[in-house]
N, C-alpha and C positions, 0 to 999 in steps of 0.2 A: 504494500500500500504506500502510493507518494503521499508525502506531507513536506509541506514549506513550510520553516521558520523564520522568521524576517522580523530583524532588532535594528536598534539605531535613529528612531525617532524620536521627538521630543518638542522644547520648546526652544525659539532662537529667535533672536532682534532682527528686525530686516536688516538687508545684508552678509547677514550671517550665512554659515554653512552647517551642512549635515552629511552623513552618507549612510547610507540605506543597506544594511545585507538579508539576505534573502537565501537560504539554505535548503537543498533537496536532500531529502530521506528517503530510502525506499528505492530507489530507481536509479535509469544510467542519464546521468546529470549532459551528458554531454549529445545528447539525442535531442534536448528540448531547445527551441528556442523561448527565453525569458524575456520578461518586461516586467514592467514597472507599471501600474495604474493607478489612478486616483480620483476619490470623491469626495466632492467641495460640500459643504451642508446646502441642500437649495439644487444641486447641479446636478448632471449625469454626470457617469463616469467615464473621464479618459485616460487615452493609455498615452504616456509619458516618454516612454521610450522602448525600446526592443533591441536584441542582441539574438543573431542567428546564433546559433554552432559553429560556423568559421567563425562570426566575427564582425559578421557583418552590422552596423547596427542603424537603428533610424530614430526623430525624436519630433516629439511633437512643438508647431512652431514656438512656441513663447519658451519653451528652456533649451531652444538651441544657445548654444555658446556658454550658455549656465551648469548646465548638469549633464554629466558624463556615467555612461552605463557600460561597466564592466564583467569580465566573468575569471570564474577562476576555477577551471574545469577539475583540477585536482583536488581543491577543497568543498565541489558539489556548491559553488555558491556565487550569487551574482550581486553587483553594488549598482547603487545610486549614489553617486556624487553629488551632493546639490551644493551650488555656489548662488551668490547673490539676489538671496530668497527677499521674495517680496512677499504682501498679505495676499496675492494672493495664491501664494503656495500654499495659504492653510488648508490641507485634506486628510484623510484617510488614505494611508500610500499602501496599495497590495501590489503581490509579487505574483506573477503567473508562468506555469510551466504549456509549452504548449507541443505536441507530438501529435497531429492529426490522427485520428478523430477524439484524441483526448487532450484534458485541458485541467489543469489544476489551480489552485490560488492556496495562496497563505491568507492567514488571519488579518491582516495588515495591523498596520501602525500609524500614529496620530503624530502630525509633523503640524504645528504650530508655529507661525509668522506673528510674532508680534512685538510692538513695544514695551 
């Protein structure tokens, strides 16, 4: 059985930074491609960023150039870098594993922008 754990949220001043990890149990870490999603109170949810298996990875427009998503296939675990957060980075940050036709989430974690 897959399960994601995903630590490293919290509370930070605009500007501030954080990094996100996201850990797979259970399965072979390097089959999935991972992301990042997030739900704002009020909003749907979107996904933040994605990282293939190579390597490849893509990010949705407003945290390009801010937050960088990593993997690290030997430790089964993928990051969020977040750089020069603003309020409205404040969300609920999940991590998703995805292997067509299946798809997994972690619990997520509560990342807070504020003064």
């Amino acid at each position: 059985q897959v399960s994601l754990v995903e630590s490293g949220g919290g509370a930070v001043q605009p500007g501030g930074s954080l990094r996100l990890s996201c850990t797979l149990f259970g399965g072979r870490f390097g089959i999935y491609t991972m992301a990042w999603y997030r739900q704002a109170p009020g909003k749907q949810r979107e996904s933040v960023a994605t990282i293939e298996p190579e390597g490849r990875s893509n990010y949705t427009e407003s945290v390009k150039g801010r937050f960088t998503i990593s993997r690290d296939d030997l430790k089964s675990t993928v990051y969020l870098e977040m750089n020069s957060l603003d309020r409205e980075d404040t969300a609920v940050y999940c991590c998703n594993a995805k292997f067509w036709p299946v798809s997994y989430w972690g619990q997520g974690t509560q990342v807070t922008v504020s003064s």
